[in-house]
N, CA, C and O atoms as a GROMACS GRO file, in nm:
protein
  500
    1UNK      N    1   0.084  -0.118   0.000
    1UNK     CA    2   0.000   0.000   0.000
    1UNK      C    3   0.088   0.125   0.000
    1UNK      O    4   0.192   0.137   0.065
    2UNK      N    5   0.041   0.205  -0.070
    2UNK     CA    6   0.114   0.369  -0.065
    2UNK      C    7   0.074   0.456   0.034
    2UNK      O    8  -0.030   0.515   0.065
    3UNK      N    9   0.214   0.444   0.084
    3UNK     CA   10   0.236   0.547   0.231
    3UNK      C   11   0.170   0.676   0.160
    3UNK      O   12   0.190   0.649   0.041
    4UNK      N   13   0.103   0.800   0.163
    4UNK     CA   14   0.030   0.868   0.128
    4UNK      C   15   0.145   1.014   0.141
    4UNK      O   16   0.182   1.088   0.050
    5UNK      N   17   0.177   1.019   0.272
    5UNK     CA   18   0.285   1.145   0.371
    5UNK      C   19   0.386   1.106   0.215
    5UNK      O   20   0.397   1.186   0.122
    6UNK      N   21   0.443   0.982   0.219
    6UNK     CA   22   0.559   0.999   0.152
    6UNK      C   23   0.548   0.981   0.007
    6UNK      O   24   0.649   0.960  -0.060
    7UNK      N   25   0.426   0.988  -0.049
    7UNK     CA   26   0.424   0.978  -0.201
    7UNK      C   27   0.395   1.118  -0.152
    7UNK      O   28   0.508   1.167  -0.154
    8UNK      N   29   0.317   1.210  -0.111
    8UNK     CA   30   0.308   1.341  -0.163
    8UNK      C   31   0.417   1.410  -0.157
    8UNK      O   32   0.425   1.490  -0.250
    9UNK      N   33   0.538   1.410  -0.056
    9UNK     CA   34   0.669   1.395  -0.047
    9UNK      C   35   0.716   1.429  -0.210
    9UNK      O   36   0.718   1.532  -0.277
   10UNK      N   37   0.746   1.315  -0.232
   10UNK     CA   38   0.811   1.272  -0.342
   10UNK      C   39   0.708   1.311  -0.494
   10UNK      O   40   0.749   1.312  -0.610
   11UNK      N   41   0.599   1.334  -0.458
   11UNK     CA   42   0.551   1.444  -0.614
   11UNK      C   43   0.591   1.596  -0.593
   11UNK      O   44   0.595   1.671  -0.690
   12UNK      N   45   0.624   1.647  -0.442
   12UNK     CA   46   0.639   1.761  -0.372
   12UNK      C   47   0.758   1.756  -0.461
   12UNK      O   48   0.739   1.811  -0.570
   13UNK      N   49   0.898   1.692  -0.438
   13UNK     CA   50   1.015   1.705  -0.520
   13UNK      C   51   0.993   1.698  -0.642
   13UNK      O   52   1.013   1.808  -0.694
   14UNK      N   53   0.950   1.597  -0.738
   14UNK     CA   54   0.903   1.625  -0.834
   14UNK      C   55   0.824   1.756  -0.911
   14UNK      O   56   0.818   1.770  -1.033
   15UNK      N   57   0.772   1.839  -0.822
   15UNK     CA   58   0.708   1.960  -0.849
   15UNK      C   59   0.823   2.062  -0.854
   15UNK      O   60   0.827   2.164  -0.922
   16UNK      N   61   0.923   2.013  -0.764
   16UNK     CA   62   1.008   2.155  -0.730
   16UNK      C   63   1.146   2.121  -0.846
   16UNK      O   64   1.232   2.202  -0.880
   17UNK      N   65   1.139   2.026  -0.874
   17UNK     CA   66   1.285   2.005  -0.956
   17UNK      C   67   1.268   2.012  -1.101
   17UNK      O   68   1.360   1.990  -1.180
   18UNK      N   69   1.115   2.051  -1.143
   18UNK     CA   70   1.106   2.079  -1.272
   18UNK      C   71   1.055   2.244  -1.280
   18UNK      O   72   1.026   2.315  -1.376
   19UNK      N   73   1.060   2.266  -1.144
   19UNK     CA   74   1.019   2.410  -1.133
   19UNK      C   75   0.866   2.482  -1.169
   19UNK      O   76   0.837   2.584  -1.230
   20UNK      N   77   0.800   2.398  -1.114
   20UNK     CA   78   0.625   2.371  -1.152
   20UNK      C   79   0.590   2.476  -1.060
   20UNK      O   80   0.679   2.526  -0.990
   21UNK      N   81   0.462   2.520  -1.052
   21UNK     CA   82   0.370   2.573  -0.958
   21UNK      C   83   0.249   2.466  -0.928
   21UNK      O   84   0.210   2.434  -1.041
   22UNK      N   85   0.204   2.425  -0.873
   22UNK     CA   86   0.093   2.367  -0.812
   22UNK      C   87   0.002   2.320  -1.009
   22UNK      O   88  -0.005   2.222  -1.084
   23UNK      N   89  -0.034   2.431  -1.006
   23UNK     CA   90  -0.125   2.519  -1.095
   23UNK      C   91  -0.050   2.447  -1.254
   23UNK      O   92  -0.113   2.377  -1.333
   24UNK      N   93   0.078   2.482  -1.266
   24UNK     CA   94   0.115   2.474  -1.373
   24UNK      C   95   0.127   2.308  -1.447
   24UNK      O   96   0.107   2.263  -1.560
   25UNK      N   97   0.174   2.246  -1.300
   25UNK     CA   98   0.195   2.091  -1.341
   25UNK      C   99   0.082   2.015  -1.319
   25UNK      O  100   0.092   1.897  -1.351
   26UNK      N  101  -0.091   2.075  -1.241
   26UNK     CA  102  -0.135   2.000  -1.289
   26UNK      C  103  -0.223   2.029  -1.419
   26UNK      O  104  -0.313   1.951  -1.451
   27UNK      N  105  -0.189   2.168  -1.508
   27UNK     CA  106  -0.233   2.161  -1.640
   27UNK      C  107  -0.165   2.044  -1.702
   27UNK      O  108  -0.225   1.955  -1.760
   28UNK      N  109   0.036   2.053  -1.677
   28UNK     CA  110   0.049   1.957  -1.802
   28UNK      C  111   0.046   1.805  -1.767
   28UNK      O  112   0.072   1.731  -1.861
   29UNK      N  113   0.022   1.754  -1.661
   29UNK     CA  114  -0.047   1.647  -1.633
   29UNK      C  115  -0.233   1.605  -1.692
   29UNK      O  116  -0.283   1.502  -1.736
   30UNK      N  117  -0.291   1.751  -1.659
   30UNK     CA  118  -0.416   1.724  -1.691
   30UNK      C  119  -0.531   1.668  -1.638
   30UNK      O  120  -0.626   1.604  -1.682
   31UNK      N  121  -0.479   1.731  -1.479
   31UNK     CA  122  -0.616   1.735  -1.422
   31UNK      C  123  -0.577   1.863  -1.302
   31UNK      O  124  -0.486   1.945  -1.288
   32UNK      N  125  -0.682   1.831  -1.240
   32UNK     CA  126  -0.748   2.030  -1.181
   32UNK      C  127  -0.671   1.975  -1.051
   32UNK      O  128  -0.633   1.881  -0.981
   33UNK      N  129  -0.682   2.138  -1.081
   33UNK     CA  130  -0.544   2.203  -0.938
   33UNK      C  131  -0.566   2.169  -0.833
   33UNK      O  132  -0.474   2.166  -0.751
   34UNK      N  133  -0.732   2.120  -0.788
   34UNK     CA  134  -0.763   2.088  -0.677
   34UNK      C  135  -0.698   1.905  -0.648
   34UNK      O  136  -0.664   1.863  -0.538
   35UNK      N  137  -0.697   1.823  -0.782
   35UNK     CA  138  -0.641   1.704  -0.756
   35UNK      C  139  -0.529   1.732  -0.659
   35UNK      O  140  -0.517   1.701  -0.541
   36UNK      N  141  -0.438   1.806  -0.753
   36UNK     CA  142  -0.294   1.811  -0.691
   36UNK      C  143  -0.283   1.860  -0.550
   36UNK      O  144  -0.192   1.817  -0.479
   37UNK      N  145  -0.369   1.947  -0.506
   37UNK     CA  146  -0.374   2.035  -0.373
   37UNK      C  147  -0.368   1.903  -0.306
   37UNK      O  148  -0.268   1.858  -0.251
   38UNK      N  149  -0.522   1.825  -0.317
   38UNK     CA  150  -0.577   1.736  -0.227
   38UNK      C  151  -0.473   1.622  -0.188
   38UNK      O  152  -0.463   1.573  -0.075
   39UNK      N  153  -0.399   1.590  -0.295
   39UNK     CA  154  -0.288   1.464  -0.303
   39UNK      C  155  -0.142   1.538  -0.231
   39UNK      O  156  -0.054   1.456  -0.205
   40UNK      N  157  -0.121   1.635  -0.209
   40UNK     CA  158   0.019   1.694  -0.159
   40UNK      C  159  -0.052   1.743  -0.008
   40UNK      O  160   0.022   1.805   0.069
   41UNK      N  161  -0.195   1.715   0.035
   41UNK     CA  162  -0.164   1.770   0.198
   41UNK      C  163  -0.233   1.699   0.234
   41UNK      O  164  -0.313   1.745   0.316
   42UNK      N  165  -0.250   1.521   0.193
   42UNK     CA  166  -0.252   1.409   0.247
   42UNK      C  167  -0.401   1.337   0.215
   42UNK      O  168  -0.430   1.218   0.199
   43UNK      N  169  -0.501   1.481   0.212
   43UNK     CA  170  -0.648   1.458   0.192
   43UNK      C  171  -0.673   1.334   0.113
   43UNK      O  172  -0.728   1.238   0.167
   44UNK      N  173  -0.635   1.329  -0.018
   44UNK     CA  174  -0.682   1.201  -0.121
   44UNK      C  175  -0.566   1.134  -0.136
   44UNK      O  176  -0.454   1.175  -0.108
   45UNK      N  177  -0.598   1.026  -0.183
   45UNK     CA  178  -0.486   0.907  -0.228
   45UNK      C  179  -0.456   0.914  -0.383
   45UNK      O  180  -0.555   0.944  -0.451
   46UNK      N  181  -0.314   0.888  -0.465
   46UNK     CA  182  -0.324   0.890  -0.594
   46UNK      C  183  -0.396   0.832  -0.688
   46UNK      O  184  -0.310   0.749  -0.717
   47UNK      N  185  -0.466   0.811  -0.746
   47UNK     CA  186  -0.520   0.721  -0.796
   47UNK      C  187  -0.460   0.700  -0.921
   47UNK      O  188  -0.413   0.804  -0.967
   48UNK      N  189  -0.437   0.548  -1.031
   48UNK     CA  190  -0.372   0.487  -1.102
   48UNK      C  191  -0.356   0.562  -1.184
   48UNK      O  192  -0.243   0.557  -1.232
   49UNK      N  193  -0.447   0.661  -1.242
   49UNK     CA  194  -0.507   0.718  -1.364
   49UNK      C  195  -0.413   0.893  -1.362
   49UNK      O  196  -0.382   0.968  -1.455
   50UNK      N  197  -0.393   0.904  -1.216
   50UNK     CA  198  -0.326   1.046  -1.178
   50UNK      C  199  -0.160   0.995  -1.216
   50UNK      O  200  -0.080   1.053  -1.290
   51UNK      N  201  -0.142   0.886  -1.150
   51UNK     CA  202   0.048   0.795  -1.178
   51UNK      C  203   0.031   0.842  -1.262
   51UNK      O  204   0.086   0.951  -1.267
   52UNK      N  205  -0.046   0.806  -1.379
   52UNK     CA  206   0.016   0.730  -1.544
   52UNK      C  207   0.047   0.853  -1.588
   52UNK      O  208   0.160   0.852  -1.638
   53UNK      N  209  -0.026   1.003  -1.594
   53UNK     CA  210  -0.028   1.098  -1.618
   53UNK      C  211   0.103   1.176  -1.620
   53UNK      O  212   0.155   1.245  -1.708
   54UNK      N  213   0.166   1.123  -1.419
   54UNK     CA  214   0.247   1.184  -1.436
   54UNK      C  215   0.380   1.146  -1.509
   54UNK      O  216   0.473   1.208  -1.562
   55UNK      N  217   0.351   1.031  -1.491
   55UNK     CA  218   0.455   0.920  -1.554
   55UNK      C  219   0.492   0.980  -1.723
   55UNK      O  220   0.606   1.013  -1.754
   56UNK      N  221   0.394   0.984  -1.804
   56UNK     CA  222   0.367   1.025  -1.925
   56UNK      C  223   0.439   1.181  -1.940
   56UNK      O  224   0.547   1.197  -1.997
   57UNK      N  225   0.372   1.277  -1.888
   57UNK     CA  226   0.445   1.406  -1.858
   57UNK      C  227   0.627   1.418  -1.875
   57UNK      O  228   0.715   1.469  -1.945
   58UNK      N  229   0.602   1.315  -1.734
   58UNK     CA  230   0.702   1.374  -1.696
   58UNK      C  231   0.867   1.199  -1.718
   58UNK      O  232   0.920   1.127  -1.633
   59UNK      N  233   0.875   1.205  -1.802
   59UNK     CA  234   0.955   1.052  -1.846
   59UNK      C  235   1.055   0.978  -1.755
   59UNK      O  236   1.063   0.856  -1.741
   60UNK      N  237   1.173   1.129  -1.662
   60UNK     CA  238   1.236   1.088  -1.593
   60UNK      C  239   1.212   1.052  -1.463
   60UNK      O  240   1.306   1.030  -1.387
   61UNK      N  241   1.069   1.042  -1.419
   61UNK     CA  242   1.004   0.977  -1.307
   61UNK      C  243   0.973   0.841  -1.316
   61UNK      O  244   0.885   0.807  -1.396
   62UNK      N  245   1.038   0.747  -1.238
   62UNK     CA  246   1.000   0.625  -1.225
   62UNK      C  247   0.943   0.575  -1.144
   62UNK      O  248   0.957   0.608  -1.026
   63UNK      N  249   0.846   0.461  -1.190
   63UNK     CA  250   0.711   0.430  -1.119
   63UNK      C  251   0.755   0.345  -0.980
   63UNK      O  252   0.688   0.345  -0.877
   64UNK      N  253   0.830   0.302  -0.990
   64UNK     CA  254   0.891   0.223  -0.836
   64UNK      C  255   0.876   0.356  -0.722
   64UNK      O  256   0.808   0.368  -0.620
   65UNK      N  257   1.000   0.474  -0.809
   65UNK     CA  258   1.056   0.590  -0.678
   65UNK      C  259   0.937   0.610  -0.643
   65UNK      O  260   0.911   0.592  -0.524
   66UNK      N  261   0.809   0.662  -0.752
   66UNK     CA  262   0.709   0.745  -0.683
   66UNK      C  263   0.624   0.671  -0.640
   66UNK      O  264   0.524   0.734  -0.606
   67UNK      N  265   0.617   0.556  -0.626
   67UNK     CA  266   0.502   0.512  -0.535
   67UNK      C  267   0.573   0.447  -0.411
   67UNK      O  268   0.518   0.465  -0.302
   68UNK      N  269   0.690   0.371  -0.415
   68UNK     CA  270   0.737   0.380  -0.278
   68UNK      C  271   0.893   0.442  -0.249
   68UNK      O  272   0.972   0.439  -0.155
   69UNK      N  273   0.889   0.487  -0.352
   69UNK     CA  274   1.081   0.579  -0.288
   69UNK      C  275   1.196   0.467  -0.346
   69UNK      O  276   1.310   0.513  -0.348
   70UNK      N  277   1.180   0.305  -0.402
   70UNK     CA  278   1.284   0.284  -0.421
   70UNK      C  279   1.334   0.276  -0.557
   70UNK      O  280   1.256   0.214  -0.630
   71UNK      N  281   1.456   0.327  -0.626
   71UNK     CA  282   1.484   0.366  -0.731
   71UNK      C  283   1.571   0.518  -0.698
   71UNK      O  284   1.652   0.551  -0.611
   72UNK      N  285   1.518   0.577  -0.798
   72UNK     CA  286   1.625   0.727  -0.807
   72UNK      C  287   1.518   0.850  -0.912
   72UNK      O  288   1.460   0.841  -1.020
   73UNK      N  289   1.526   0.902  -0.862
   73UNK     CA  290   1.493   1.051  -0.923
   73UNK      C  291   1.584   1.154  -0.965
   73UNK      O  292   1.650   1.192  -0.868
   74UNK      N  293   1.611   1.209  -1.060
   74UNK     CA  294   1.559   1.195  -1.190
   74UNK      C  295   1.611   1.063  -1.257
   74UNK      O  296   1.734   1.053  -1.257
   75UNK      N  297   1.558   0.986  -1.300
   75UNK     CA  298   1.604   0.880  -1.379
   75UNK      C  299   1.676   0.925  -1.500
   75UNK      O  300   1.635   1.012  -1.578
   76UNK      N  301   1.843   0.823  -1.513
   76UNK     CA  302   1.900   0.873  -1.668
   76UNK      C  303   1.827   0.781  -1.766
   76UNK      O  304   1.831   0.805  -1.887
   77UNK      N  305   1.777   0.701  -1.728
   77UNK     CA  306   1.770   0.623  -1.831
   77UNK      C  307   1.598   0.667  -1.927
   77UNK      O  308   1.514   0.743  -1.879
   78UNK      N  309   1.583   0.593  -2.072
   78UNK     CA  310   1.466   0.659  -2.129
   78UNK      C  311   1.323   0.585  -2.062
   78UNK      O  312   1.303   0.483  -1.997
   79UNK      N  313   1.242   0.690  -2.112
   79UNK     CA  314   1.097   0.626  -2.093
   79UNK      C  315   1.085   0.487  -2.016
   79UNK      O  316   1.173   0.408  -2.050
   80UNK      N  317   1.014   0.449  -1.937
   80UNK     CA  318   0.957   0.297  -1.932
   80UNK      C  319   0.837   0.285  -1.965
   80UNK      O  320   0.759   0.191  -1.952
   81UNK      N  321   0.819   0.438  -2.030
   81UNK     CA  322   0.605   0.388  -2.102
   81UNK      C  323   0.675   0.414  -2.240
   81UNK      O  324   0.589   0.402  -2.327
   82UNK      N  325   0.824   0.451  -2.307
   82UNK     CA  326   0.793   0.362  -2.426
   82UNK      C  327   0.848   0.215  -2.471
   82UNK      O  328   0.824   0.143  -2.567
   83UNK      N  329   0.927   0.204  -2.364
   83UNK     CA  330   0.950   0.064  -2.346
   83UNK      C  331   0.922  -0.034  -2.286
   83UNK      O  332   1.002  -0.056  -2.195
   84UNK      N  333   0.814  -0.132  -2.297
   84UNK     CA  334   0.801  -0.233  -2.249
   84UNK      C  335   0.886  -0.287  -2.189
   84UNK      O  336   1.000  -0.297  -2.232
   85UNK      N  337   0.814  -0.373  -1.983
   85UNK     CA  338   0.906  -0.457  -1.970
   85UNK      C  339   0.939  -0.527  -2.031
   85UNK      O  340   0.865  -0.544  -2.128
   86UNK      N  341   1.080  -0.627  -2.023
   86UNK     CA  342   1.089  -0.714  -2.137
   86UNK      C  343   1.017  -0.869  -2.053
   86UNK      O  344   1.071  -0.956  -2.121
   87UNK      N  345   0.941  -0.933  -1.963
   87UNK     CA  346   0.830  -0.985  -1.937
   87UNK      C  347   0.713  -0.963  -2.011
   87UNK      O  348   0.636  -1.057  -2.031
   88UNK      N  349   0.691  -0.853  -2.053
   88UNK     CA  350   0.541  -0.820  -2.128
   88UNK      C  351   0.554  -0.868  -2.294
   88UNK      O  352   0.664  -0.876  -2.349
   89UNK      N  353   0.484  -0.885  -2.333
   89UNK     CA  354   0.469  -0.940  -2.444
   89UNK      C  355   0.382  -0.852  -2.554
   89UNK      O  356   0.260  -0.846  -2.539
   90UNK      N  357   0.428  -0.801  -2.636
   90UNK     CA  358   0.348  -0.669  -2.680
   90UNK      C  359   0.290  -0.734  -2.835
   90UNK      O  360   0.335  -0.833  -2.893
   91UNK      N  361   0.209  -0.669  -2.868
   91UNK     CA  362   0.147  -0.710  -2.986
   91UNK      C  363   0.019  -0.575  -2.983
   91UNK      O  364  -0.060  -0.532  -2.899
   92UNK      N  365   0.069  -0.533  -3.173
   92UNK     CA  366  -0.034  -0.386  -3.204
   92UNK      C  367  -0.100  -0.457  -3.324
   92UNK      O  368  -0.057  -0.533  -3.410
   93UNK      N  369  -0.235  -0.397  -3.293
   93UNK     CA  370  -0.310  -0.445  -3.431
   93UNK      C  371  -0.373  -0.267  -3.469
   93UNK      O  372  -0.411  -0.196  -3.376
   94UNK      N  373  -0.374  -0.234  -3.563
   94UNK     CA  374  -0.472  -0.135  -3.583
   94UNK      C  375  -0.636  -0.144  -3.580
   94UNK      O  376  -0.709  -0.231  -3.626
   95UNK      N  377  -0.664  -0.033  -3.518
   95UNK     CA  378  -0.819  -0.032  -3.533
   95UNK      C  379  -0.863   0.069  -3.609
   95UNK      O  380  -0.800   0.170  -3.641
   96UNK      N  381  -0.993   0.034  -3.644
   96UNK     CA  382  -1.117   0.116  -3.769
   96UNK      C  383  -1.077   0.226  -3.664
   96UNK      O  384  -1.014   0.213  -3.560
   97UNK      N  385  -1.153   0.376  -3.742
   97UNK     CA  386  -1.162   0.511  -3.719
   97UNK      C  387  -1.295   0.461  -3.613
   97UNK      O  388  -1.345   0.349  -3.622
   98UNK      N  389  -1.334   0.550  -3.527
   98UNK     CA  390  -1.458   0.504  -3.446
   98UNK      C  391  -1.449   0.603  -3.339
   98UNK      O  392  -1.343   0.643  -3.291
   99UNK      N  393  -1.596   0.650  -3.296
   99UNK     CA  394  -1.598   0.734  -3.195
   99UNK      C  395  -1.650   0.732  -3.045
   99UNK      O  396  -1.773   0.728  -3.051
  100UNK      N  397  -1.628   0.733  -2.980
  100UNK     CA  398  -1.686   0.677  -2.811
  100UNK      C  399  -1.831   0.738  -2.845
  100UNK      O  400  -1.843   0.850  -2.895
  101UNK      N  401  -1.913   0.674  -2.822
  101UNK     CA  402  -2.047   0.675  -2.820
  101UNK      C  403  -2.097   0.742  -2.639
  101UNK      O  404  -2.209   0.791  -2.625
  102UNK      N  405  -2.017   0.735  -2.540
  102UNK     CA  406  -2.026   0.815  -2.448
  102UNK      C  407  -2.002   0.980  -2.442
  102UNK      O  408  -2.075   1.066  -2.393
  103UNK      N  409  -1.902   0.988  -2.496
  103UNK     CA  410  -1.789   1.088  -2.542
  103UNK      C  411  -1.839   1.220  -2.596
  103UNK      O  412  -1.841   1.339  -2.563
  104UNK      N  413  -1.893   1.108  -2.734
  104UNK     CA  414  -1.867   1.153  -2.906
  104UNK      C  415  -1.697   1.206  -2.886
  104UNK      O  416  -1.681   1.319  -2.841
  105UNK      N  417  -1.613   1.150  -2.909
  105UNK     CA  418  -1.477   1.138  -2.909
  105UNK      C  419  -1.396   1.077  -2.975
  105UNK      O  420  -1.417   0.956  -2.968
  106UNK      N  421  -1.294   1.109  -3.049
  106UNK     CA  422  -1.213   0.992  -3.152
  106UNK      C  423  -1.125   0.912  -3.046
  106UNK      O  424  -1.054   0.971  -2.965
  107UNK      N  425  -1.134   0.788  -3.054
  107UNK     CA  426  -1.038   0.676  -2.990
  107UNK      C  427  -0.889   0.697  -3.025
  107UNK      O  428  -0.864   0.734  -3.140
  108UNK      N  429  -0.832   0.686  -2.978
  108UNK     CA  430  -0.629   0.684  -3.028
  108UNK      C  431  -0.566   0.537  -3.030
  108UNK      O  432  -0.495   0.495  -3.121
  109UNK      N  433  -0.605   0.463  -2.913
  109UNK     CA  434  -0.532   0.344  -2.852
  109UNK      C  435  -0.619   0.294  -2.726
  109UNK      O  436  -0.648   0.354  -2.622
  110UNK      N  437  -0.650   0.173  -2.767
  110UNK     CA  438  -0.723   0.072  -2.651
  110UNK      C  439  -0.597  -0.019  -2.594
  110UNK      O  440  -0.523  -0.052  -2.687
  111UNK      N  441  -0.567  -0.052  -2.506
  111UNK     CA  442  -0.500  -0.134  -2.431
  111UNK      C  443  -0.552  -0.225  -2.337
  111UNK      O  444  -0.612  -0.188  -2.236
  112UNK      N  445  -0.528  -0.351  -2.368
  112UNK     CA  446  -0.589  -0.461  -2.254
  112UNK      C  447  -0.486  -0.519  -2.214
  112UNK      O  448  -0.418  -0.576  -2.300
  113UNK      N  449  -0.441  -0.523  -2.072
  113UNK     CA  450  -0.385  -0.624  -1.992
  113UNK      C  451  -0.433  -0.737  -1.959
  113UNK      O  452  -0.535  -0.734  -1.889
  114UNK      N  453  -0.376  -0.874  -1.997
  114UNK     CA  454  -0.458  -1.019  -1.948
  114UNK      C  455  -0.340  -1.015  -1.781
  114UNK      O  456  -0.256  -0.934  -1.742
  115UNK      N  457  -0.395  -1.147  -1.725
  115UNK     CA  458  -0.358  -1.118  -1.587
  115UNK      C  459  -0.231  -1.201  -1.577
  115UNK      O  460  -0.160  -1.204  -1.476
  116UNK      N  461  -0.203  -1.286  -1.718
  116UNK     CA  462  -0.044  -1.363  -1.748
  116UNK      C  463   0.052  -1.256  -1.743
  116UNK      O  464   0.163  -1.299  -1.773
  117UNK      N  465   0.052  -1.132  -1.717
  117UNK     CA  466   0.114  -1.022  -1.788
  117UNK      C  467   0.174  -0.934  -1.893
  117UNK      O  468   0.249  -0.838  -1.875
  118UNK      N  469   0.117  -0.992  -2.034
  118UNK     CA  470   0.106  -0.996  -2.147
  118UNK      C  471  -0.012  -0.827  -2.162
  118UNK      O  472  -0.089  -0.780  -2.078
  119UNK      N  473   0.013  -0.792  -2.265
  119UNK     CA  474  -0.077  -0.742  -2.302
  119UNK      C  475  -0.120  -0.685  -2.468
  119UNK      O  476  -0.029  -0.696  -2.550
  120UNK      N  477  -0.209  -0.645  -2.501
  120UNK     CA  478  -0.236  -0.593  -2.667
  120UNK      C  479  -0.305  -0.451  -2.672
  120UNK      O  480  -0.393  -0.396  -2.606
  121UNK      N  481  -0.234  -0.421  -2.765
  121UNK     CA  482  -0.261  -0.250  -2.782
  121UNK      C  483  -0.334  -0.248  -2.952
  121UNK      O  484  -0.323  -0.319  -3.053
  122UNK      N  485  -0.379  -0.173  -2.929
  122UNK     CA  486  -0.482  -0.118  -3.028
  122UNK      C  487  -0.478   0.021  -3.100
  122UNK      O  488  -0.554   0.114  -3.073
  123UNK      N  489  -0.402   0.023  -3.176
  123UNK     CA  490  -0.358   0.158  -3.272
  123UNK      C  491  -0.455   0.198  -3.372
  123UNK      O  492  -0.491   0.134  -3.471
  124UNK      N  493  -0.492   0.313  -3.332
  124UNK     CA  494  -0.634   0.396  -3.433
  124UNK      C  495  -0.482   0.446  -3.579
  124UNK      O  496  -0.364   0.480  -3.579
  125UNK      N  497  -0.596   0.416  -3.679
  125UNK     CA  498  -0.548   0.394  -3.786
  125UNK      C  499  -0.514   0.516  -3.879
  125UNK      O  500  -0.465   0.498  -3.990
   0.00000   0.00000   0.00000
């Protein structure tokens, strides 16, 4: 489970070593300022969908350091969202043009994880 004190900690550094404001990093993450408030003074917990974001953003953050501290910040090494572990088993098929019927929204990429740890991605065409 994620110690909460010490992941906000450690997005706290993350905020300050790219030289963010509250405000600014969670535009380029992409969600509201109040997420970020709530998650840095203990109130809410991260949720998976807030990680990936920052993960994505921000490349030299690795998902070990920030959810429990072990690893290193800033990471030298590249991406690990564009490289697959090498355990995972990747396979892209393209998909038809198509729009979320919730949405009305164009799709980009569907991704399913099976629970072997394998997974298949889905590239809009």
């Amino acid at each position: 489970m994620i110690n909460s004190d010490d992941f906000s900690k450690r997005l706290q550094k993350v905020i300050e070593y790219y030289s963010e404001s509250a405000s600014s990093f969670s535009e380029k993450i992409g969600v509201q300022r109040s997420s970020i408030s709530h998650i840095l003074s203990g109130r809410n917990k991260p949720s998976l969908d807030f990680v990936l974001k920052v993960l994505a953003a921000y490349p030299e953050v690795e998902l070990y350091w920030l959810l429990n501290g072990k690893g290193k910040f800033p990471s030298n090494s590249p991406s690990t969202l564009d490289q697959p572990e090498k355990h995972l088993e990747k396979k892209s098929e393209h998909i038809p043009k198509t729009k979320s019927a919730t949405l009305d929204k164009d799709i980009e990429k569907i991704v399913i994880f099976y629970k072997d740890g394998t997974f298949k991605d889905f590239i809009k065409d």
